[in-house]
N, C-alpha and C positions, 0 to 999 in steps of 0.2 A: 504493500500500500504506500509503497514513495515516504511521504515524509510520518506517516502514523506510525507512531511507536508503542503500539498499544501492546504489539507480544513481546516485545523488550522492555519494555518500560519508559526508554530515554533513550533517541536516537541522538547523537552525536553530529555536530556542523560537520558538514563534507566537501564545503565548497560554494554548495547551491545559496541562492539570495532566500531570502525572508519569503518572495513574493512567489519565486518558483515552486518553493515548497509549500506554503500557503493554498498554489493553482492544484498541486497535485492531492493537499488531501483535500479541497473542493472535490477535486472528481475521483474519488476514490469513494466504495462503498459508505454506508453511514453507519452505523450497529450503536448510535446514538450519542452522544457528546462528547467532543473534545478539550482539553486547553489546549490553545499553539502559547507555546513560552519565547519568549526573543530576549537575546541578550539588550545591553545596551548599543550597539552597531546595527540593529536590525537583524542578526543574523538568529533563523528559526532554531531554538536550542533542545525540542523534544516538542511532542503531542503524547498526551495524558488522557487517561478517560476522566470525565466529568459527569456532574449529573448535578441538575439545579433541583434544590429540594424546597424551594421554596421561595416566592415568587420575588424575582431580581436577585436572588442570592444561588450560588454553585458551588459546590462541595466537588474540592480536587483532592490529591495527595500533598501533603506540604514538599514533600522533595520534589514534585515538578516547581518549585517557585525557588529554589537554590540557584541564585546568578542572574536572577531574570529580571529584567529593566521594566518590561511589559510584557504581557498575555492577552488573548482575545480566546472568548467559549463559544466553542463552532459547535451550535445546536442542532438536532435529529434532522432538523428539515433545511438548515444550510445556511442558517441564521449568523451574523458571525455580531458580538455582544464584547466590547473591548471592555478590560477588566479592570474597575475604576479605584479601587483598593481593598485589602486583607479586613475581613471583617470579622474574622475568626478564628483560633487556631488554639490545636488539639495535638500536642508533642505525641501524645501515649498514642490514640488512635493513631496517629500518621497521618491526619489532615487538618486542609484548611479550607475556611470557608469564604468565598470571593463575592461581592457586588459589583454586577455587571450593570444593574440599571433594572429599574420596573419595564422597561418592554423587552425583556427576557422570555423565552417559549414558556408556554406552558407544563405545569410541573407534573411529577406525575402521582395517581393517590398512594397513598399512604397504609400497608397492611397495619393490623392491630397490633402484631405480634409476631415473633418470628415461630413458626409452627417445626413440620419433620420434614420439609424441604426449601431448597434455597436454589435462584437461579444467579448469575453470576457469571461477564463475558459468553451470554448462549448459553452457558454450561448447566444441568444439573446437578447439584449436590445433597445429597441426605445430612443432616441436622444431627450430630452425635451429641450434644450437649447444649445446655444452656445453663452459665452456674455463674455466680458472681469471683471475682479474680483478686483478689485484695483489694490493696489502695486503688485499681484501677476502675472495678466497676461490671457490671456484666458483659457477656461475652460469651460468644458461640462456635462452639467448633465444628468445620465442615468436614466431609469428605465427599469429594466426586469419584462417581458411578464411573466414569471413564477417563478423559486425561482430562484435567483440573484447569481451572482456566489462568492464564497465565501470569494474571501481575491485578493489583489495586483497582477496586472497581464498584461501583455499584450492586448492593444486593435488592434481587426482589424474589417475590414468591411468583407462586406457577402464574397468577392472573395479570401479571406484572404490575404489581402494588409494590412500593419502595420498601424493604426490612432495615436498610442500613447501609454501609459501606463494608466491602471485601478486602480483608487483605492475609499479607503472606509474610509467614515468622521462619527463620532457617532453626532448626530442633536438632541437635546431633548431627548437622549437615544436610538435612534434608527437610522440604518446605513442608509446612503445615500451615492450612489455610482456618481462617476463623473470621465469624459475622460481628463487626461491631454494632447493636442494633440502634435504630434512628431515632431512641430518646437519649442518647447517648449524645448524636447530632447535635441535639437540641441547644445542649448545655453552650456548645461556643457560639452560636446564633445571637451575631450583630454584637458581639463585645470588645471590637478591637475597629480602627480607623485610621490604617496605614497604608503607603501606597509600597509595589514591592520595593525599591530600594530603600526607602526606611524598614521596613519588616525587615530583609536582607541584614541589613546592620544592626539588626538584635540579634542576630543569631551565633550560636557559639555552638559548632560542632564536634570540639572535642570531648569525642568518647560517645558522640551518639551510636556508631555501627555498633558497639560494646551494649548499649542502653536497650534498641530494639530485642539484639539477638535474648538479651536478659527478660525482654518482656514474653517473648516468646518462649519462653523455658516456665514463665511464671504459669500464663495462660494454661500452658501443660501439665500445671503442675509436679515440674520437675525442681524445686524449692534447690537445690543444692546446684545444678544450674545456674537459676538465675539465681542465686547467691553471689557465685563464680564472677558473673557477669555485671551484677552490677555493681559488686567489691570493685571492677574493673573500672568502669562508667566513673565511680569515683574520685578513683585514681585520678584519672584523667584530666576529670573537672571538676576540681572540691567542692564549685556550690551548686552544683547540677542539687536542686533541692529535693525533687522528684524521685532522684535517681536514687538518695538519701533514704525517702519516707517510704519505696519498694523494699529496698534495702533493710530497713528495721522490719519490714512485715516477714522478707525471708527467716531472719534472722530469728523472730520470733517464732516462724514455722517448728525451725529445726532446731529448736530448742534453747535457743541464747535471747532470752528472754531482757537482759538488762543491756546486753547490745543493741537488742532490737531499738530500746526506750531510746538510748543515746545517739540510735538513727535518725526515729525520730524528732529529737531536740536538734541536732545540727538541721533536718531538715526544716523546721521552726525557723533557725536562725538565720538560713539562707534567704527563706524566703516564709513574713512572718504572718501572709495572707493566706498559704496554704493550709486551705480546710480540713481536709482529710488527714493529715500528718498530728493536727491538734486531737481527732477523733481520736486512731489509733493510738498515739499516744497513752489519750483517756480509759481507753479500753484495756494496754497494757498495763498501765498503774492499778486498774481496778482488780486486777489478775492476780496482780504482784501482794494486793493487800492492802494498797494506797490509797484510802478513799479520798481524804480530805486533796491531796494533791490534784487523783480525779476530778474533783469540783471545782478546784480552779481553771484547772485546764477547759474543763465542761464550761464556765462561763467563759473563757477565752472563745474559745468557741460559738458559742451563741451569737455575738456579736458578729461574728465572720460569717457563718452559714446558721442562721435559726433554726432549718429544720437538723438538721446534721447534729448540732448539739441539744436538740431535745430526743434526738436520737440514744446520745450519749448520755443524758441525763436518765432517762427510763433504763437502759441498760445500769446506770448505776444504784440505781434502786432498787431495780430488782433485786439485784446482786447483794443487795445487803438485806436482803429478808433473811432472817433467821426462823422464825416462827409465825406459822399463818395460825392464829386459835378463832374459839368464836366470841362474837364481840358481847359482853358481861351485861350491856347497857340494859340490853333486852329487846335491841331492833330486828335478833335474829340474822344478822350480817355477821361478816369476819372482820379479824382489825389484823394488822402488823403489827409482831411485838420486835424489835433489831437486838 
């Protein structure tokens, strides 16, 4: 397909101008949304699958946006929608979300849920799980009936209603595909207002190949993996914060329970808006025996995410029920005695 790089992922400048490769994925098959990425010379630096989930907004892969001065979303019908800035972004998932403009195509609807199949690049997949993944959030693992479709994409079900975005984790050297589902989407929708060369300049990629592979091993549940992996992520880049509050949940998996805490405190101190890193925390202090700390952190918290830390807060209560009896008053109800 000339300039579509959709079974590689990221075709490489070869020569050709911006506009020749442009002409040829115009007249190349459609199988539904592209990004064209350009450097800053104009020269065309890859074609992405995209897919607009909601009207004037496109959900791409963030790694098609690495180097890119500008992009334009070549829609199903040949629509071409220049990409006016990053409205979104999702490190764990691997995407981000773009504003091309309200006369963007038509979006597509929306299944409920992701059920026991998944389509994705054409392909069919059957649905092996659906479980939540630590600090990351739920998450679906695929396996295709036949050969797997090839790279980050779009998920929907059989009636082609959108589940989510597709993508692919290296496990022991070998890919494993899983569904990030579309309320997951949600959460980066329209919270960020950058054009790419600013976004560009946030970005700091040492130790992300390290960060994925470790996510991938988490997903699997392979806890000593991505332990491996993102002790490495680390390394790399001490205030990758994220990388950090994974990192305490491994740790806590496999048993190192006050490293885990101290994952999460550095991850705090990196970065002291992340929500989930506060939760965890709270949950490992409550483990540990530590209520009263619990509660602080559980109020830190509230103020960051309210539902997240009422989350946190019921969990600590529960946790300190010692005895349920019945209540003496004579209402015939139970009380809590701690």
């Amino acid at each position: 397909m000339g300039c579509n790089a959709r079974r590689a992922g990221r075709v490489p400048h070869i020569g050709m101008t911006g506009r020749l490769c442009l002409a040829l994925a115009l007249a190349a098959p459609l199988f539904g949304g592209e990004l064209l990425v350009f450097n800053a010379s104009g020269a065309l630096l890859g074609s992405w699958p995209a897919e607009a989930a909601s009207a004037g907004f496109v959900l791409a892969p963030r790694q098609s946006l690495y180097g890119a001065a500008r992009a334009t979303y070549l829609d199903g019908r040949g629509g071409l929608h220049p990409v006016l800035w990053v409205s979104g972004d999702d490190p764990d998932a691997g995407l981000a979300e773009l504003f091309v403009g309200y006369q963007a195509a038509e979006i597509a609807p929306r299944a409920p849920e992701i059920g026991r199949t998944a389509v994705s690049g054409g392909r069919r997949a059957r649905v092996r799980y659906v479980k939540e993944s630590g600090g990351f959030g739920w998450i679906a693992r695929l396996e295709f009936d036949g050969s797997p479709a090839e790279g980050p994409g779009p998920l929907f079900d059989e009636q082609g209603r959108l589940l989510g975005w597709m993508t692919v984790k290296t496990v022991d050297g070998a890919p494993m595909h899983f569904g990030i589902p579309v309320a997951r989407l949600d959460q980066m929708h329209a919270t960020l207002r950058l054009d790419l060369p600013a976004w560009n300049a946030q970005q700091d990629r040492r130790g992300e190949e390290e960060y994925q592979r470790a996510l991938g091993h988490l997903w699997a549940d392979d806890f000593d993996g991505a332990r491996f992996y993102f002790a490495r992520a680390v390394e790399l880049r001490p205030t990758h914060a994220r990388a950090w509050m994974h990192l305490g949940f491994v740790e806590g998996k496999t048993g190192r329970t006050r490293r885990g805490m101290e994952c999460y405190e550095t991850a705090i101190r990196h970065d002291p808006k992340l929500a989930p890193a506060y939760y965890y925390l709270g949950f490992a202090l409550v483990m540990a025996g530590d209520g009263e700390r619990a509660k602080q952190v559980c109020a830190q918290l509230e103020k960051l995410d309210p539902a997240l830390g009422q989350k946190l807060r019921t969990f600590i209560e529960i946790s300190h029920v010692d005895v349920v009896e019945k209540d003496a008053s004579g209402a015939g109800g139970l009380k809590h005695r701690h």
